[in-house]
N, C-alpha and C positions, 0 to 999 in steps of 0.2 A: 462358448465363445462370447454370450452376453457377457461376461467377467469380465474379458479384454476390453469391453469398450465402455461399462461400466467403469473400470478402472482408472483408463487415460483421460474419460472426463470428467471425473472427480479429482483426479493429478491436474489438470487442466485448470480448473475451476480454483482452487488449491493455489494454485500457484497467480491467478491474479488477483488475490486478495491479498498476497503478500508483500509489503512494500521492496523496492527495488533496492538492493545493494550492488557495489560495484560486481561488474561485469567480468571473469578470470577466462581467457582462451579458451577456446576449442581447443583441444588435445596437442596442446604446444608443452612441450620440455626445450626449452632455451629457443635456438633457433628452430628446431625440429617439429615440424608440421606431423605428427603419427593419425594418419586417416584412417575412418572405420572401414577395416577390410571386409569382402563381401564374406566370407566364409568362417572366418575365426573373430572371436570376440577380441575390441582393441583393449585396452588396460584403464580406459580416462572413467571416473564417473562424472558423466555428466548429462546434459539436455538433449535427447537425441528422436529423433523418430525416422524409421526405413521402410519401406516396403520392397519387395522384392519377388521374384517367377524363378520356380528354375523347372527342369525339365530333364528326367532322366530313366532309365530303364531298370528294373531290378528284376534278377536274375530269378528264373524256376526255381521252387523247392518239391524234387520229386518225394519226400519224405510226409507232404499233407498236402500232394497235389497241385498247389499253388502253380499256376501259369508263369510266366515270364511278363511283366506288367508293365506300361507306359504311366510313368509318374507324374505330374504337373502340382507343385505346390508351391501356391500362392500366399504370402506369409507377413506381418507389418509385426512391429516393436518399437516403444515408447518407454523412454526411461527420463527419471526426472531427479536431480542432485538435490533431496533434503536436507541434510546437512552438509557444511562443508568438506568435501571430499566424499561422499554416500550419496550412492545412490539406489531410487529402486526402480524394477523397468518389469513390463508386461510385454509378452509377445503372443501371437497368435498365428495357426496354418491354417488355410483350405486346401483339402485335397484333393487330385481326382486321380483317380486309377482305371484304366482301362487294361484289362488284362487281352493277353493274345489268345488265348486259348479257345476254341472255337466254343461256341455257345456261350460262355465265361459274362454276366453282366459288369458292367462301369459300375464303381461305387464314386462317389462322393459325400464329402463331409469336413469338418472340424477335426484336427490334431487336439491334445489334453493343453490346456491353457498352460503357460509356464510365467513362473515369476523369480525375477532375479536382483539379487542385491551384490554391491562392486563397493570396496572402501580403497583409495589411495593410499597405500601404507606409506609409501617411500618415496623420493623424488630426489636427482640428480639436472637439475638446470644442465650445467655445462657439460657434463658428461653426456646428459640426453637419456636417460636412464628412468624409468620407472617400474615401479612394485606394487602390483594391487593383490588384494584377498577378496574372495566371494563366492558366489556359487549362484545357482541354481535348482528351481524346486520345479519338476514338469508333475503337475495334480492331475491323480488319478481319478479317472470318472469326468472329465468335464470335455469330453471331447465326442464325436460319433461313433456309437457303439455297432453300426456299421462298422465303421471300419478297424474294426477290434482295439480298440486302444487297451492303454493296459487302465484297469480297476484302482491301480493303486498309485501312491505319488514314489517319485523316484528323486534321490537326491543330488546336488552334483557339485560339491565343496571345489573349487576352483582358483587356482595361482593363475596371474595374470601378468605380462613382463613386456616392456618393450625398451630397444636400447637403438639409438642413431649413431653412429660412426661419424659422426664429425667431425669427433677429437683424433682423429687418425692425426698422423704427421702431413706437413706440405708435399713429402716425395709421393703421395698415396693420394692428394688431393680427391683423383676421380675414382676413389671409392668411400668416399665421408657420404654421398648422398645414397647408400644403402643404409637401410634399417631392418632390426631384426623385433617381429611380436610374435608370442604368443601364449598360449593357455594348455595347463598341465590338472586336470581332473580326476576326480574317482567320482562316476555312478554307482550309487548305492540304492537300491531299489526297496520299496517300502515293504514289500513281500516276498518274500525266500520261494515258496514253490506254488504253483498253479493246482488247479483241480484235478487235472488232467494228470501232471504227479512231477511235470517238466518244472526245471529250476530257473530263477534270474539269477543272474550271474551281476555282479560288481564287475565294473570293468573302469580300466584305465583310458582316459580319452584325450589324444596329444592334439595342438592346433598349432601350425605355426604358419608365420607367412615373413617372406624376404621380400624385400622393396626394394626398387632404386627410384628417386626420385629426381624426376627432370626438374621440378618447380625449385626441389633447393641444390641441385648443381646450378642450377639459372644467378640463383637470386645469393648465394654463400658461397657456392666455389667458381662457377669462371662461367660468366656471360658467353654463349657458343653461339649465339645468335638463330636460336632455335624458333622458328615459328610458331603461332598459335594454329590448330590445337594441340601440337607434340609438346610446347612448355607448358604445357595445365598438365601433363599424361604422367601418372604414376605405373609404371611396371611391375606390377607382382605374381609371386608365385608361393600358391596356400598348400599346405599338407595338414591333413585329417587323418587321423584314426582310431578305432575303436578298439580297445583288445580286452577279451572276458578275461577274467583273473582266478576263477575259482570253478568248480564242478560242474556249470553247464554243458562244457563240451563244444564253447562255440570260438568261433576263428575271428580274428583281427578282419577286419574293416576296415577300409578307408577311401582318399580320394585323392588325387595329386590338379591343382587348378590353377593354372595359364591363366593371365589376364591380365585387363591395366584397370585404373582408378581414373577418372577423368573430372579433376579437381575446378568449383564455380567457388565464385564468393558466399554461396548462400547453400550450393547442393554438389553431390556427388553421383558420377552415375560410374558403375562398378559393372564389366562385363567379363566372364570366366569361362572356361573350358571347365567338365567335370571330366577327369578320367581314373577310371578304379584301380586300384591296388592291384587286385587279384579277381579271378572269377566269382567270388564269395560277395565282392559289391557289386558286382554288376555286371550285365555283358556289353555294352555302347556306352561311349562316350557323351555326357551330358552338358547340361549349359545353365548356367545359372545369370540373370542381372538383378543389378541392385540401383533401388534410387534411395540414397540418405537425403536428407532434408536438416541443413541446419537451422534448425529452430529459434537457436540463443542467438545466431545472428540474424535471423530475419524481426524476430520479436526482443528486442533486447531487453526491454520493458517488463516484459512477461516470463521470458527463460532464460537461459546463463548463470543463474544463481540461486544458491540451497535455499527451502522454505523458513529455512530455522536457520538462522547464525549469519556470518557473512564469509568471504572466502579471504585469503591472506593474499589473492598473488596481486 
C-alpha cells in the first residue's frame, strides 16, 4: 500500500512543477455532464481522486470451508492526465472481513495495489459520444498476504464508452437526459495455475451504468421547477459482472446497484444499493458510497491538465 501513496505524491508533486495550460472540463461531451459513477469506471482521462466504503456479505464456500463473511472495504483512487487525453491513476483497498463462523478470527489488510492507464480515443461533442482504450494492471504481491491475495499481477485491457441522448428528437425531449456508460474487459491473469493444482481462469468483465439526469433535464430540456437537492440528483443504475471464460469451472458474478449521484461544484457524493446476480455473489444485499473530489476544479492551478502538452478543447 506504501505504492499508492508513494505514487499520488510524486503525481502530486509532478504536477505543480508544471507550468499551467488551459483548463479542458471535467467529463463534458457537448452539453453532457457524464459523472464518475460509483461502481463502473467513467470513460474521461482525467484529474480525479475518490474515496469510497462499501459493505457487503460474501457467500459460504463449503468446498475449503470458508464461512459466510461480513466485507467492509475501504478503498481511495487518484488519477492524473499526462498527456493530453492519458491518463494514469493508482488505487488502493483496506479490508476487513469478519467471518460468521463461530470461532472463525477477523482478518484485516491491504488489497494488491492496482494501476490504471485511460486514452480518449474518440469524441462526438454533439452527439455526446465518447470512446476510450485502457486497462488495468492489479500487482501481484503488494497487498496482505493475510488475506491471500493472489502472488501474481493480473491484467485487464479495457473498452470504455459513454453516449448522452440529447440528440433524440423534440417529441422524446424527456428522455435526452439519460445517458448510457460503460466498460467491456478481459482479465488475464499473470499465472495459469496455482500450487495447489487449481486454475485462473481469464474472465470477461461487463460494467454498465444508466442515468437520468435531473441537472441536465433542469438546465437543456425544460425547467420543471425542481427544488434543491432533487436538481443536483443524478439517478442511476450500475450492472457488474464477472464471467470465467475458460477451464476453471467458475460461475459469472455480479451485482445489480440502485442509486443516485448527488452532483456539487467541487464534489460528488454517490450512494448505492448492492444486490447480487445469484447466490454465487452473495447472499445480502449490500451498500456502497462514494465521495469524488474534483480536484481540477478546486485547484485549477495544479490539476485539469496533462504534465506534458497542452489539451485542445
Amino acid at each position: 500500500m506504501k505504492s499508492l501513496f508513494i505514487g499520488s505524491a510524486v503525481a502530486c508533486i509532478l504536477s505543480t512543477l508544471t507550468p499551467t495550460h488551459s483548463v479542458s472540463a471535467h467529463g463534458f461531451e457537448g452539453d453532457r455532464f457524464f459523472p464518475p459513477t460509483v461502481t463502473t469506471d467513467d470513460p474521461f482521462a482525467t484529474d480525479e481522486f475518490s474515496v469510497g466504503i462499501s459493505s457487503f456479505n460474501n457467500p459460504a464456500s463449503p468446498g475449503d470451508g470458508t464461512p459466510k463473511t461480513r466485507e467492509i472495504d475501504v478503498s481511495s483512487e487518484f488519477d492524473k492526465e499526462i498527456f493530453p487525453k492519458f491518463a494514469l491513476g493508482v488505487s488502493g483497498t483496506y479490508i476487513n472481513l469478519d467471518p460468521r463462523g463461530a470461532g472463525a478470527p477477523a482478518q484485516d489488510g491491504f488489497d494488491n495495489v492496482s494501476i490504471s492507464a485511460k486514452y480518449q480515443l474518440w469524441e462526438n461533442a454533439s452527439h455526446e459520444w465518447i470512446l476510450s482504450l485502457g486497462g488495468e494492471a492489479d500487482l501481484g504481491d503488494t497487498g496482505s498476504k493475510a488475506l491471500g491475495v493472489d502472488a501474481f499481477t493480473t491484467y485487464t485491457p479495457t473498452l470504455y464508452f459513454g453516449k448522452g441522448f440529447g440528440d433524440l428528437p423534440e417529441q422524446l425531449k424527456y428522455l435526452k437526459p439519460f445517458a448510457l456508460t460503460g466498460t467491456v474487459g478481459m482479465s488475464i491473469p499473470g499465472q495459469e495455475a496455482n500450487a495447489d493444482g487449481s486454475f485462473n481462469s481469464d474472465a470477461l468483465q461487463l460494467g454498465f451504468a444508466l442515468e437520468y439526469s435531473l441537472p441536465y433535464l433542469q438546465q437543456h430540456v425544460e425547467d420543471i421547477g425542481l427544488p434543491k437537492p432533487l436538481s443536483d440528483l443524478i439517478p442511476v443504475v450500475e450492472f457488474t459482472s464477472t464471467t470465467p471464460v475458460d477451464r476453471s469451472g467458475g460461475t459469472t458474478t455480479g451485482t445489480i446497484n440502485p442509486g443516485f449521484m448527488w452532483e456539487q461544484p467541487d464534489f460528488q457524493i454517490g450512494v448505492e444499493a448492492e444486490i447480487p446476480i445469484n447466490s454465487h455473489t452473495g447472499p445480502n444485499i449490500g451498500a456502497v458510497v462514494q465521495v469524488q473530489i474534483y480536484i481540477d476544479d478546486i485547484f485549477p492551478k495544479i490539476f485539469g491538465h496533462p504534465l506534458v502538452g497542452k489539451d485542445n478543447n
